[in-house]
VEXFIBA-177566 format. One line per 3 residues: number of its first residue (from 0); their letters; for each residue x, y, z of C-alpha. Coordinates in pm, 1 decimal. Layout:
BEGIN
NUM> a> X/Y/Z | ... $
# end
This chain:
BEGIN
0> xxx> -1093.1/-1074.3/2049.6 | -1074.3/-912.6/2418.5 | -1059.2/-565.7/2485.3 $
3> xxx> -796.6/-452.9/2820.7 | -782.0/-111.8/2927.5 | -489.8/-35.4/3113.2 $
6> xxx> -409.2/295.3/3330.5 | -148.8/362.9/3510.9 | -283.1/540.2/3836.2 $
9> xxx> -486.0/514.4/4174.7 | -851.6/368.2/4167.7 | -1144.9/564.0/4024.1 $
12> xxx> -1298.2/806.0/4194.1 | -1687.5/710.0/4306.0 | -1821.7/1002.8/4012.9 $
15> xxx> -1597.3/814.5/3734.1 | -1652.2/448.1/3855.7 | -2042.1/467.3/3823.8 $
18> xxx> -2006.0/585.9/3438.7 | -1698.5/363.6/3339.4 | -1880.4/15.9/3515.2 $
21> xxx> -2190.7/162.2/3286.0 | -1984.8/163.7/2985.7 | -1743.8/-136.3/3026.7 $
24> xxx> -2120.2/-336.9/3090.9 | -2223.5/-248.3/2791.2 | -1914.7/-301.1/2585.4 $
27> xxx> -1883.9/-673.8/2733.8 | -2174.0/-697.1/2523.7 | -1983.1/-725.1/2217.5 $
30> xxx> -1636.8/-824.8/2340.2 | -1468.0/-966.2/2645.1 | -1365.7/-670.2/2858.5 $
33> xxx> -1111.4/-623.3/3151.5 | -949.6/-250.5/3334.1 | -611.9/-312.7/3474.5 $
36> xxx> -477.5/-30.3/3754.8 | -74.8/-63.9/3693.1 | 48.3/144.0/4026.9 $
39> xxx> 229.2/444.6/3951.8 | 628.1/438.9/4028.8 | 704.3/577.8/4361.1 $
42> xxx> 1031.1/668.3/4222.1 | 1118.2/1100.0/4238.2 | 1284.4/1151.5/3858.6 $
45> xxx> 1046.9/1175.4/3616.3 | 1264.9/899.0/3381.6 | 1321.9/693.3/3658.5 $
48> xxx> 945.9/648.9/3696.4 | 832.7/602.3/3411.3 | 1157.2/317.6/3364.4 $
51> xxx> 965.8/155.3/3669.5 | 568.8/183.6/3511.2 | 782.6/50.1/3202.0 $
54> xxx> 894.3/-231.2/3362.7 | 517.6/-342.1/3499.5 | 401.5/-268.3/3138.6 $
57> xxx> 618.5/-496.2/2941.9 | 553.8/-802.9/3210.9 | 178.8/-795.3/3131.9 $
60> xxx> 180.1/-750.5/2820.4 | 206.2/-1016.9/2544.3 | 373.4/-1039.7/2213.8 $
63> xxx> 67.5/-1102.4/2042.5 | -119.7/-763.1/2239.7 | -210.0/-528.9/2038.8 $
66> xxx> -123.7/-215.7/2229.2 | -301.4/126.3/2144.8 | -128.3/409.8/2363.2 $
69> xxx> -333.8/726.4/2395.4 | -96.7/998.7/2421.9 | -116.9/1341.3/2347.7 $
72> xxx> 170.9/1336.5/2044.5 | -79.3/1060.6/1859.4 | -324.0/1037.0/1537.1 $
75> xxx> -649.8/1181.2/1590.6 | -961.1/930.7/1544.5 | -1303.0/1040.9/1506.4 $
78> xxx> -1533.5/756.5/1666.3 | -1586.0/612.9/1357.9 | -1210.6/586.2/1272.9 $
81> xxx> -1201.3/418.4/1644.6 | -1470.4/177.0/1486.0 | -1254.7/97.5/1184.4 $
84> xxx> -936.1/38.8/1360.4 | -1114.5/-180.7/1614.9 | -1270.1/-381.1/1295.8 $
87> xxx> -962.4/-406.3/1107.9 | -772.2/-553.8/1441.4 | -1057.5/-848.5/1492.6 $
90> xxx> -1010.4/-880.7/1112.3 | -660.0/-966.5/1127.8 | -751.6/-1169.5/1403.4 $
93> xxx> -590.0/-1017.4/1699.7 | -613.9/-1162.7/2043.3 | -643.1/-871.3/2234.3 $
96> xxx> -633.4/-514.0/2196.1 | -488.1/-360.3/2519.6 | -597.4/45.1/2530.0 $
99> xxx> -287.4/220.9/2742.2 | -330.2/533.0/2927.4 | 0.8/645.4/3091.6 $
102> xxx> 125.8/755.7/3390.4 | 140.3/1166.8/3493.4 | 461.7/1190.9/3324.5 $
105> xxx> 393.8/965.1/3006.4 | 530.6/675.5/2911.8 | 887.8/616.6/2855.1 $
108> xxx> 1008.4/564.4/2456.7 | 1065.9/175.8/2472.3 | 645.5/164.7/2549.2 $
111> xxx> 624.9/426.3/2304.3 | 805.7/227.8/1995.0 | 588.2/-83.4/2123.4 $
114> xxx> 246.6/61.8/2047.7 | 74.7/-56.0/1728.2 | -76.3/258.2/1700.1 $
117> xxx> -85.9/609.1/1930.4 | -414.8/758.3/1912.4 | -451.2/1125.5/2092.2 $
120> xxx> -793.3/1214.0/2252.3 | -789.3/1564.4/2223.5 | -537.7/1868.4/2188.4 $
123> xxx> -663.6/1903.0/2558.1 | -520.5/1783.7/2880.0 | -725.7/1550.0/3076.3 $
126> xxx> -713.2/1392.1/3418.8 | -632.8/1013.9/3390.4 | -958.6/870.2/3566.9 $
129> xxx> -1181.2/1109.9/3315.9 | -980.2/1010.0/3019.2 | -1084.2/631.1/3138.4 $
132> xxx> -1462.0/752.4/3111.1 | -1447.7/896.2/2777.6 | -1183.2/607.4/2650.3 $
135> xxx> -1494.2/353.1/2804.3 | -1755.4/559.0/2649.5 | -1546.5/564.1/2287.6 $
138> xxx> -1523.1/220.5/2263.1 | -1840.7/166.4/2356.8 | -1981.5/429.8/2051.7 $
141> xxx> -1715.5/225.5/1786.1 | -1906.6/-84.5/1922.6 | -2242.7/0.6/1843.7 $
144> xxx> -2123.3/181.7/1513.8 | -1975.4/-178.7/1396.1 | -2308.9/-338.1/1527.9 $
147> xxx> -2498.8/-38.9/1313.7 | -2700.0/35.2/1629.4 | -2850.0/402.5/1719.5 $
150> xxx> -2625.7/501.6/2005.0 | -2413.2/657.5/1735.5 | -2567.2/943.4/1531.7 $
153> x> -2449.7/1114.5/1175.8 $
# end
């Protein structure tokens, strides 16, 4: 199984790339990794671009991704319930798992009613590039929890 991370959005910032090339090192580790930077729309209207970031979404993707969109309106995980549903994807054998943070206004409802699953961070707002640090970090933690190595603690 591979493991994509997509984010809609401008390259990281030197402070987040350090900590998310740490992170997506280690995690290659355990699966085949990749980040993808999808451009943001350039469009004015709020619908209209996130119609356009739609559009680059659904070209890249595949029908056999399975797509994970972290949104704010999604199921909480703890990192262990990040572990499990990692597990039970590479246990039905799933090709890739493709991690999706959005663009500033969201994603539209077609991307929405794609996703496998919508998993929310937090009940807090974060920026984009620090959401790609802790979303590199968490599946790094569900990685070592599966491998029942120390990084985790209970």
């Amino acid at each position: 199984m591979k493991i994509s991370i997509w984010s809609v959005g401008k390259a990281n910032e030197s402070y987040i790339k350090e900590g998310v090339n740490q992170f997506t090192k280690r995690i290659s580790h355990y699966y085949p990794i990749d980040w993808q930077l999808i451009q943001p729309s350039k469009l004015s209207e709020p619908l209209q671009i996130k119609k356009g970031e739609e559009i680059n979404i659904l070209k890249a993707l595949t029908q056999t991704d399975v797509l994970v969109l972290l949104d704010e309106t999604g199921k909480m995980l703890n990192s262990p319930g990040l572990a499990n549903l990692i597990q039970q994807k590479a246990n039905q054998s799933a090709q890739r798992i493709v991690f999706l943070i959005g663009g500033a206004y969201g994603v539209s409802e077609v991307i929405k009613k794609r996703a496998n699953f919508t998993w929310s961070l937090s009940e807090l707002v974060f920026p984009h590039m620090l959401v790609r640090l802790i979303l590199a970090e968490q599946i790094y933690r569900a990685c070592s929890i599966l491998a029942n190595e120390k990084y985790h603690h209970e």
